[in-house]
C-alpha positions as CSV (number, residue, x, y, z in Angstrom):
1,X,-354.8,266.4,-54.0
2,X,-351.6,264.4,-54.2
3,X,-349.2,264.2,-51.3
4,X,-345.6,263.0,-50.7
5,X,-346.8,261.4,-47.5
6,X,-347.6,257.7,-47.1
7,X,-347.5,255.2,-44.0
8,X,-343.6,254.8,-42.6
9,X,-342.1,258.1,-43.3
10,X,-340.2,260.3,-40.8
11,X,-342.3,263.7,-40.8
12,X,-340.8,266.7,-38.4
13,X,-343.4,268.8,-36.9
14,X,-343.2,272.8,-37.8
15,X,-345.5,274.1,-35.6
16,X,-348.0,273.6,-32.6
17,X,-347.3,272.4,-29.1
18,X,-345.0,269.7,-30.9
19,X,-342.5,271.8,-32.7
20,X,-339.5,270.1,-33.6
21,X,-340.8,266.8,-32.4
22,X,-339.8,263.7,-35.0
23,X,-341.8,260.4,-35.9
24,X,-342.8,258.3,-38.2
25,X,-346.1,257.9,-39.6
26,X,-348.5,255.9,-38.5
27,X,-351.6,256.3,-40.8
28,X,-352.7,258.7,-43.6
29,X,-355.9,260.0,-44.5
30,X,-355.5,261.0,-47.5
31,X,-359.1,262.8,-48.2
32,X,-359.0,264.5,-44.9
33,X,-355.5,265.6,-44.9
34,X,-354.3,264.4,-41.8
35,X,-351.9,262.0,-40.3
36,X,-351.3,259.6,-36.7
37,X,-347.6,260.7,-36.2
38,X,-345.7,258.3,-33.3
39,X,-345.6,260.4,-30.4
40,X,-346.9,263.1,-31.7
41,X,-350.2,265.1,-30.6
42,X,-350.7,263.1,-27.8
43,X,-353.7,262.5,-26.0
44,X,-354.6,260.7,-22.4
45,X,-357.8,258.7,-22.3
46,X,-359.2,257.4,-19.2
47,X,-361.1,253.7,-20.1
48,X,-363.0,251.6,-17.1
49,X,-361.2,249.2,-18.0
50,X,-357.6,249.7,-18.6
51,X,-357.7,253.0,-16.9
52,X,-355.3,256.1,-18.5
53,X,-354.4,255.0,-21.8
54,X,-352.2,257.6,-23.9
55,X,-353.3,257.9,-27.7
56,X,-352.2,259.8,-30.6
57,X,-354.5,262.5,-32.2
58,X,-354.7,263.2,-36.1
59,X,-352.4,266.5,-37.3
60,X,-352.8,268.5,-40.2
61,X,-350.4,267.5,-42.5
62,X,-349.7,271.4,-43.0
63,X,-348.3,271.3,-39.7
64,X,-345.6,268.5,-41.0
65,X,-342.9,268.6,-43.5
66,X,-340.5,265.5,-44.4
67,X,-337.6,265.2,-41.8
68,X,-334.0,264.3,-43.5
């Protein structure tokens, strides 16, 4: 299926926790349907070695619509 989305665009969330939340796009998956928004969906991770580290989960790119 082809999409208006690619790596760099501004996206604005339309639902989930993140409603109304803006970013850009960090990476597309094009076959899955999903996208790494900045600051969007975020997770905390705890590593041994850096300890909490904060990371960006994949959204459903019906979740997203272009932002103006």
């Amino acid at each position: 299926m082809k999409t208006a989305y690619k790596k760099g665009l501004k996206v604005k969330v339309i639902s989930g926790a993140d409603k109304g939340k803006t970013g850009s796009i960090i990476k597309f998956y094009a076959k899955k349907d999903i996208a790494l928004v900045e600051g969007v969906n975020v997770k905390t991770h705890f590593d041994k070695k850096d300890g909490l580290l904060k990371k960006e989960s994949p959204i459903h790119i019906s979740k997203i619509q272009l932002a103006k």
